[in-house]
C-alpha positions as CSV (number, residue, x, y, z in Angstrom):
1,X,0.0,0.0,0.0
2,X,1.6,3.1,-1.0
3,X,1.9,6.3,1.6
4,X,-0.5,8.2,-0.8
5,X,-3.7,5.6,-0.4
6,X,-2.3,4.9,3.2
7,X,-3.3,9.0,3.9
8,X,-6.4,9.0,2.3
9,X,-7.9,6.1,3.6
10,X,-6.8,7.4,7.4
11,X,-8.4,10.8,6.4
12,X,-11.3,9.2,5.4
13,X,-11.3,7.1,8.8
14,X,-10.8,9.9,10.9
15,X,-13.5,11.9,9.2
16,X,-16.5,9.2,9.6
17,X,-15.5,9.0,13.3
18,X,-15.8,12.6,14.2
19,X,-19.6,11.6,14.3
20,X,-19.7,9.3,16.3
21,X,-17.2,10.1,19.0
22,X,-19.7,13.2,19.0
23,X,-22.6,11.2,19.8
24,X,-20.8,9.2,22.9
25,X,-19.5,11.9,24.3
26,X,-23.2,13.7,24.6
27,X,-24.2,10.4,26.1
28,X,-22.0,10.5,29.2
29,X,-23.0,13.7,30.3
30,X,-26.0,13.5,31.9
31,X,-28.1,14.9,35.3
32,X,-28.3,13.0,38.4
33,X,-31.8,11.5,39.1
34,X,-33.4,12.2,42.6
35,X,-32.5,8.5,44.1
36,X,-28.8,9.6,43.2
37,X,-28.5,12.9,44.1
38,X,-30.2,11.8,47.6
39,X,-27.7,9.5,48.6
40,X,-24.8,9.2,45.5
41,X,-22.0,6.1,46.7
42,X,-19.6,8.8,45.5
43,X,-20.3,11.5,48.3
44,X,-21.1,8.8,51.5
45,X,-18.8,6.4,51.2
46,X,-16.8,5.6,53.9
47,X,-12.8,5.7,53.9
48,X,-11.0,3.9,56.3
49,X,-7.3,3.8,57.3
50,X,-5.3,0.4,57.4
51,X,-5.3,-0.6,61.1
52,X,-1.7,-0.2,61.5
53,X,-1.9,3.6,61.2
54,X,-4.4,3.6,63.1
55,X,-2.7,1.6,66.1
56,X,0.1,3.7,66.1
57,X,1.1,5.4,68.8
58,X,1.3,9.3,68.9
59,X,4.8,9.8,70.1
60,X,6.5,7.2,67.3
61,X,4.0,9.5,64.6
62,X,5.7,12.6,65.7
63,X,9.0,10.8,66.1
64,X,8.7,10.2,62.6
65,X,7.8,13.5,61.8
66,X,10.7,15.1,63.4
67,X,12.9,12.3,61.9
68,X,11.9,13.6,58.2
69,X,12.0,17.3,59.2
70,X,15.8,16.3,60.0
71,X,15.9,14.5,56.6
72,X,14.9,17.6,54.7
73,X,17.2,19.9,56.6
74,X,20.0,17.5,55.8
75,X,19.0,17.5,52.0
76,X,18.9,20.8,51.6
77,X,21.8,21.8,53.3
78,X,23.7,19.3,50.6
79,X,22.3,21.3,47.7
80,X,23.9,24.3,49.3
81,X,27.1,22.5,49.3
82,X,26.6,21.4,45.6
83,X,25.4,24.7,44.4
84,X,28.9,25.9,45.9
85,X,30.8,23.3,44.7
86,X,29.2,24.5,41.1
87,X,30.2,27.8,41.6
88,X,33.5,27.4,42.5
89,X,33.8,25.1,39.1
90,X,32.6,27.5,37.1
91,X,35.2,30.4,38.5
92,X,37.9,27.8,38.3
93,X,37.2,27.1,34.7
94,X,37.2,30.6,34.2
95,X,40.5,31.6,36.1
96,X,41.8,28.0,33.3
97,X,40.2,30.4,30.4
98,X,42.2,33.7,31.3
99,X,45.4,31.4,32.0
100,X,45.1,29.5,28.9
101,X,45.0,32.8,26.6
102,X,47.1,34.8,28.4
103,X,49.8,31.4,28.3
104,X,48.5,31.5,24.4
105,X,49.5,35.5,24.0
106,X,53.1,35.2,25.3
107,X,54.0,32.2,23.2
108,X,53.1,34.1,20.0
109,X,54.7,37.5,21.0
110,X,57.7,35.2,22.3
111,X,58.2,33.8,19.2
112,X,58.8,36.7,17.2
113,X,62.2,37.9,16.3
114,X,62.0,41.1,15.8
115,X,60.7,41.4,20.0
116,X,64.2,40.1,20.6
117,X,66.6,42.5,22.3
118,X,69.9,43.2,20.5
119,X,73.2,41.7,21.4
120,X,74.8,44.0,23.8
121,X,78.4,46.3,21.3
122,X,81.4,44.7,22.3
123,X,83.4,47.1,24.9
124,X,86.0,49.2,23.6
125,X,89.6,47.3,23.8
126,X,88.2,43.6,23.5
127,X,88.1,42.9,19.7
């Protein structure tokens, strides 16, 4: 099947089923009746916690609590160490940058002869 009839006959598949996804979705929205609106499953029914959480004991629930405030405060206080850490990268591999070229400028100004200082004249009486 080539791409062409592949297009058309997706096109054409797409364009019957506009209809009837139309029709569906007016058929899911509809009013409650009086015997649901009264007393809908939704609204009363009951939620109940497992029994181990319920059985727990109030000091070991705010033990726990503090336990995970101490968690957090540790994690954050490691990315403050990381965020440093990244800054002090970045300025290093900076300070590498400014080495590098300036290293890079006094090889090529090094390396030309005519920045060469002349030989120093020979004093009078030494030939």
């Amino acid at each position: 099947m080539n791409k062409v009839t592949l297009i058309l006959a997706t096109t054409a598949l797409l364009a019957s089923g506009s209809g009837w996804a139309a029709d569906d979705a007016e058929a899911t929205i509809r009013l409650m009746g009086n015997a649901e609106a009264e007393l809908p499953d939704a609204v009363t029914k009951e939620i109940t916690l497992p029994e181990h959480l319920l059985a727990a004991d109030p000091e070991d629930q705010v033990a726990a609590v503090e336990k995970a405030e101490k968690g957090l405060a540790k994690a954050r206080e490691r990315n403050a160490h990381r965020e440093q850490g990244q800054d002090q990268a970045a300025e290093a591999r900076e300070r590498g940058a400014e080495m590098s070229e300036k290293a890079k400028d006094n090889r090529e100004n090094h390396g030309r002869s005519e920045d060469h200082p002349e030989p120093p004249e020979t004093p009078p009486g030494r030939n």
